[in-house]
Backbone as a printed PyTorch tensor [residue, N CA C, xyz], in Angstrom:
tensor([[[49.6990, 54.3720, 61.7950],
         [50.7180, 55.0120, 62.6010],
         [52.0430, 54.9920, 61.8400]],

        [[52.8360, 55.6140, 62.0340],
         [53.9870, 56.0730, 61.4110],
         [55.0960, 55.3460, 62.1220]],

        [[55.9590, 54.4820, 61.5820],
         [56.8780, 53.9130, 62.0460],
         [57.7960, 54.1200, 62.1700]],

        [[59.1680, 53.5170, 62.8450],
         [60.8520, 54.6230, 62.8020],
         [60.8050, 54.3730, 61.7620]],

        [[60.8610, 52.8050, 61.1980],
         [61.8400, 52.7930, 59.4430],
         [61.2670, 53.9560, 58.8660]],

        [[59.8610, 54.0940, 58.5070],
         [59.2790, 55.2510, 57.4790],
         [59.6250, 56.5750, 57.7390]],

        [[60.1200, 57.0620, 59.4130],
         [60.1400, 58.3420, 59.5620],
         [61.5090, 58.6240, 59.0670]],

        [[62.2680, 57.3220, 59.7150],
         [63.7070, 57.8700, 59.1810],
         [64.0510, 57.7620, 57.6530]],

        [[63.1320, 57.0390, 56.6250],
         [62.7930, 57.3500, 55.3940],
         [62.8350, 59.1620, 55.1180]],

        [[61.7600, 59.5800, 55.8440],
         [60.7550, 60.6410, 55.2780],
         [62.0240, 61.4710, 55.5320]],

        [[63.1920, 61.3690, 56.8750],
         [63.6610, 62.2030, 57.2890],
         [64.9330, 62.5710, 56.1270]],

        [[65.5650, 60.8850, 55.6800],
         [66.4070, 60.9830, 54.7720],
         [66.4620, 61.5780, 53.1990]],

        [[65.2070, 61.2730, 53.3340],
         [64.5620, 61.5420, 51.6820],
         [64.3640, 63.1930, 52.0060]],

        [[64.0050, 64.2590, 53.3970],
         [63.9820, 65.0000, 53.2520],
         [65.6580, 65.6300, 52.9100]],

        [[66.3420, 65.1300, 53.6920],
         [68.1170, 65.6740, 53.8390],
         [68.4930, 65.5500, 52.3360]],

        [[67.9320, 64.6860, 51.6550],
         [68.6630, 64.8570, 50.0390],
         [67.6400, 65.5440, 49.2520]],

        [[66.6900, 66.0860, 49.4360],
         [65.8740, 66.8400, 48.7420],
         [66.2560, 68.2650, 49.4030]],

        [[66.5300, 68.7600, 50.4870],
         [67.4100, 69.9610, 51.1230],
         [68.2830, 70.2790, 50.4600]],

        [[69.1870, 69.5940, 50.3280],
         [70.8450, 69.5250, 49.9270],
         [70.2450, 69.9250, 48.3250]],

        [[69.7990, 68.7930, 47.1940],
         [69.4020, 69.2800, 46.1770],
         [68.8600, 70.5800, 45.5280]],

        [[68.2230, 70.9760, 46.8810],
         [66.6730, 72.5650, 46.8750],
         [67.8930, 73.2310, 46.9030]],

        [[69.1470, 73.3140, 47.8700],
         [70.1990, 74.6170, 48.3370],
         [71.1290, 74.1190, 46.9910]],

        [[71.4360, 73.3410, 45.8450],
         [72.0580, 73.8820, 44.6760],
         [71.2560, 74.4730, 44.3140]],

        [[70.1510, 74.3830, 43.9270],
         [69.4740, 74.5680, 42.6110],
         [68.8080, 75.8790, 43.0800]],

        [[68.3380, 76.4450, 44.3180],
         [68.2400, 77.7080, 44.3610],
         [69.4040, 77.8240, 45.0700]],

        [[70.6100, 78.3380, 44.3970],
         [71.5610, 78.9190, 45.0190],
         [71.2180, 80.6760, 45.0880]],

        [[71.8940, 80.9480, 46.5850],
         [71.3380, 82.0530, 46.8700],
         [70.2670, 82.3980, 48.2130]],

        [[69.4940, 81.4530, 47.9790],
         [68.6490, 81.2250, 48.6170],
         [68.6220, 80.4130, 50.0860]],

        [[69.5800, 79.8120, 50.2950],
         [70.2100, 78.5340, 50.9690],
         [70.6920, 79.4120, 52.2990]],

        [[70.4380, 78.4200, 53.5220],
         [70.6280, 78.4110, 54.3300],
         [71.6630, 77.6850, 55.0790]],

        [[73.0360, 77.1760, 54.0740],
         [74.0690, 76.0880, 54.4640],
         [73.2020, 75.1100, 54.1260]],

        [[74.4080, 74.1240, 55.0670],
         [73.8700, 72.2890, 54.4780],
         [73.0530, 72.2020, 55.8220]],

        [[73.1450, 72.0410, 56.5560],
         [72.4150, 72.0330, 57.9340],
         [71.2390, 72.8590, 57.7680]],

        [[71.1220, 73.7400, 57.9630],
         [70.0020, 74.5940, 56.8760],
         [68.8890, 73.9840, 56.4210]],

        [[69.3340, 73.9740, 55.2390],
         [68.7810, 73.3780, 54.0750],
         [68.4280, 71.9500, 54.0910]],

        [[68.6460, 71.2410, 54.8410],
         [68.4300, 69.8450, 55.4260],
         [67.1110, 69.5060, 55.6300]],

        [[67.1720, 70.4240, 56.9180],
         [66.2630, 71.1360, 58.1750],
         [65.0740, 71.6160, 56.9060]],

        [[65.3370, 72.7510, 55.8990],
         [64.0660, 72.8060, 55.3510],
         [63.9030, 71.7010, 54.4680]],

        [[64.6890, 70.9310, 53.7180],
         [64.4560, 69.8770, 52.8720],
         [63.2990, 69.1410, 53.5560]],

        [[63.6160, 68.6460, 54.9110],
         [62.6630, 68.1150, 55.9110],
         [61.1310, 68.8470, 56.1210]],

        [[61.1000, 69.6410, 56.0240],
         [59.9980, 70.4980, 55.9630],
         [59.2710, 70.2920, 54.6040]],

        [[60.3350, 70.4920, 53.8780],
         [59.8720, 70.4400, 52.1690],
         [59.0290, 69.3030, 52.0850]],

        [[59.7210, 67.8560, 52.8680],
         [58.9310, 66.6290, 52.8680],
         [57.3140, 66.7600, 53.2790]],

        [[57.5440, 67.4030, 54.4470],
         [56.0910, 67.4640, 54.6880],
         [55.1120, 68.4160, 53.7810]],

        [[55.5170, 69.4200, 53.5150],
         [55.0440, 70.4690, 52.2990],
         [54.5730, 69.4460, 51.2010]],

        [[55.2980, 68.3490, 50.5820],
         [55.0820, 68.4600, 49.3510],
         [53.9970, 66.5670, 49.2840]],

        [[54.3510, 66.1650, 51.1660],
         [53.7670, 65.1140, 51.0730],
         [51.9620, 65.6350, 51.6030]],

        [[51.9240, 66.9730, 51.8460],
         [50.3510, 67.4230, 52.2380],
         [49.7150, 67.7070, 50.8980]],

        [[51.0340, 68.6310, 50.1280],
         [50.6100, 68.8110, 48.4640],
         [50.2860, 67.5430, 47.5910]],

        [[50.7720, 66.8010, 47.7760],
         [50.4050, 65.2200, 46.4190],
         [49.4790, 64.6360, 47.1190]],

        [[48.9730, 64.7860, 48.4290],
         [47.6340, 63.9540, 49.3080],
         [46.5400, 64.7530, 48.7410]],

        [[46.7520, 66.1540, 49.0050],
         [45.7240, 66.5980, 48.4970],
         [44.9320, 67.1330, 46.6840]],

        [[46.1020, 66.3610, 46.1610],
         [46.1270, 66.6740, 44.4160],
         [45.3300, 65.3220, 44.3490]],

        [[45.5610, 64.1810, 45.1680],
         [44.9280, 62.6880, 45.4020],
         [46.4030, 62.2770, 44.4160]],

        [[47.1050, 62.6070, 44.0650],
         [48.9410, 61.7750, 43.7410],
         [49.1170, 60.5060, 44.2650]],

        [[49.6930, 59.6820, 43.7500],
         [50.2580, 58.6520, 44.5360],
         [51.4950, 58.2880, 44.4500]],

        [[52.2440, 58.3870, 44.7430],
         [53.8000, 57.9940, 44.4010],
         [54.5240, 56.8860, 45.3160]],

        [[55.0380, 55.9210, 44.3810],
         [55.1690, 54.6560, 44.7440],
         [56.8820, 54.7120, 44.4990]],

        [[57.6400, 55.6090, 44.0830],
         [59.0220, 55.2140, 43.7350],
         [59.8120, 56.0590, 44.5630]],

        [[61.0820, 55.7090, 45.0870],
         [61.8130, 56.5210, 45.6360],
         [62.4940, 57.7540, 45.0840]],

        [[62.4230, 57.0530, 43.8690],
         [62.7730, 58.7800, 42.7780],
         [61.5610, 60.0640, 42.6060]],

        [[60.6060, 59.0360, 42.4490],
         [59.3510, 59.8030, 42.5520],
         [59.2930, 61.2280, 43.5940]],

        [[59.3440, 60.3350, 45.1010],
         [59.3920, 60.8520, 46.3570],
         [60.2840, 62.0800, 46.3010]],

        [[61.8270, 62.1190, 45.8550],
         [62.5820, 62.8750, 45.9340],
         [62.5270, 63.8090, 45.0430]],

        [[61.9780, 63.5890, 44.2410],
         [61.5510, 64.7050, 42.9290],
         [60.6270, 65.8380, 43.9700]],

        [[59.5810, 65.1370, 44.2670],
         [58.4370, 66.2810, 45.0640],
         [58.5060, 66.2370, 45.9870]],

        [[59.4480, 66.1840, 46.5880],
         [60.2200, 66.2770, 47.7510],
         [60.8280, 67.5480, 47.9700]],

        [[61.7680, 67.4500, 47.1090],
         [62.7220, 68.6210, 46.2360],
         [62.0290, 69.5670, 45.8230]],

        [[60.8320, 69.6600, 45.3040],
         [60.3140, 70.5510, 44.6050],
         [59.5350, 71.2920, 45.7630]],

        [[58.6100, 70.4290, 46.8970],
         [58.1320, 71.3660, 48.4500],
         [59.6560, 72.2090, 49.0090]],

        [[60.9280, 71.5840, 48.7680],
         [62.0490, 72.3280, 49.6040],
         [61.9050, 73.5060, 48.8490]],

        [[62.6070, 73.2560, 47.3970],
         [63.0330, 74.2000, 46.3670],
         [61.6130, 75.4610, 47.0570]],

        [[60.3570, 75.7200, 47.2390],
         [59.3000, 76.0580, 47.3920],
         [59.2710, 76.7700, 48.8750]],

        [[60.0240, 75.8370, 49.5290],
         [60.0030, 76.4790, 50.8590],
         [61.5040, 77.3640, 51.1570]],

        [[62.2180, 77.1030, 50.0250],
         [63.4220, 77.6060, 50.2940],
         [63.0430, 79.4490, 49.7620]],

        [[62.8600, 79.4670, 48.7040],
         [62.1110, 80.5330, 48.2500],
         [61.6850, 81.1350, 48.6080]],

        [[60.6400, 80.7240, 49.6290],
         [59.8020, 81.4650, 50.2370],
         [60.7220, 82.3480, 51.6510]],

        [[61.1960, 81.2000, 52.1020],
         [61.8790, 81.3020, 53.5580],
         [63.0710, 82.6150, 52.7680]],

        [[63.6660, 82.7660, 51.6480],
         [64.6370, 83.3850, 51.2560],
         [63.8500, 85.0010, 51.1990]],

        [[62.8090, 85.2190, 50.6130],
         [62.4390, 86.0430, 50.1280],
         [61.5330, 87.0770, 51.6290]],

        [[61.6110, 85.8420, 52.4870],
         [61.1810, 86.5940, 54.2950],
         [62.1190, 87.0490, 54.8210]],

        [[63.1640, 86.2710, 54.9490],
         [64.7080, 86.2950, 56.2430],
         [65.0560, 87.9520, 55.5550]],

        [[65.2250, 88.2340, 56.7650],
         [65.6260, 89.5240, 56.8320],
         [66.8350, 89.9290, 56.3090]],

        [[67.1840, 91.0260, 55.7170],
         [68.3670, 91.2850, 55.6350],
         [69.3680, 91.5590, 56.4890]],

        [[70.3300, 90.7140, 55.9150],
         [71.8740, 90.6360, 57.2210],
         [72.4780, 91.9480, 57.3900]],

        [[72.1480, 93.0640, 57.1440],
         [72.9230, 94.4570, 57.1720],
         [72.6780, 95.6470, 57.2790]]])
């Protein structure tokens, strides 16, 4: 079962992998609130992706790397759907 400490882990580690995904695809970004929100998503994206590669990642840098990399992934995607504003 999933505990608060770990969720509010998964949740934090998602908010700085968000924030990271909205520099690095600039453009793409949905604000900081936004981008948080998918960073958080990204977490789960990229923690279904390394379960199912059989990955194991034991470091907190680790985590935020492919963390970052499900956002960066979902940011992209989500950028290349959202409709145009005009």
């Amino acid at each position: 079962m999933l505990g608060f400490e770990n969720l509010l882990t998964w949740i934090l580690i998602g908010a700085v992998s968000g924030w990271l995904a909205g520099l690095i695809v600039e453009g793409y970004g949905f604000g900081l609130l936004g981008n948080i929100v998918v960073g958080t998503l990204g977490a789960g994206i990229a923690g279904a992706g390394v379960w199912a590669l059989g990955i194991h990642i034991e470091t907190t840098l680790g985590n935020i790397i492919a963390v970052t990399a499900g956002a960066v992934a979902l940011l992209l995607v989500a950028g290349l759907v959202r409709w145009p504003s005009g």
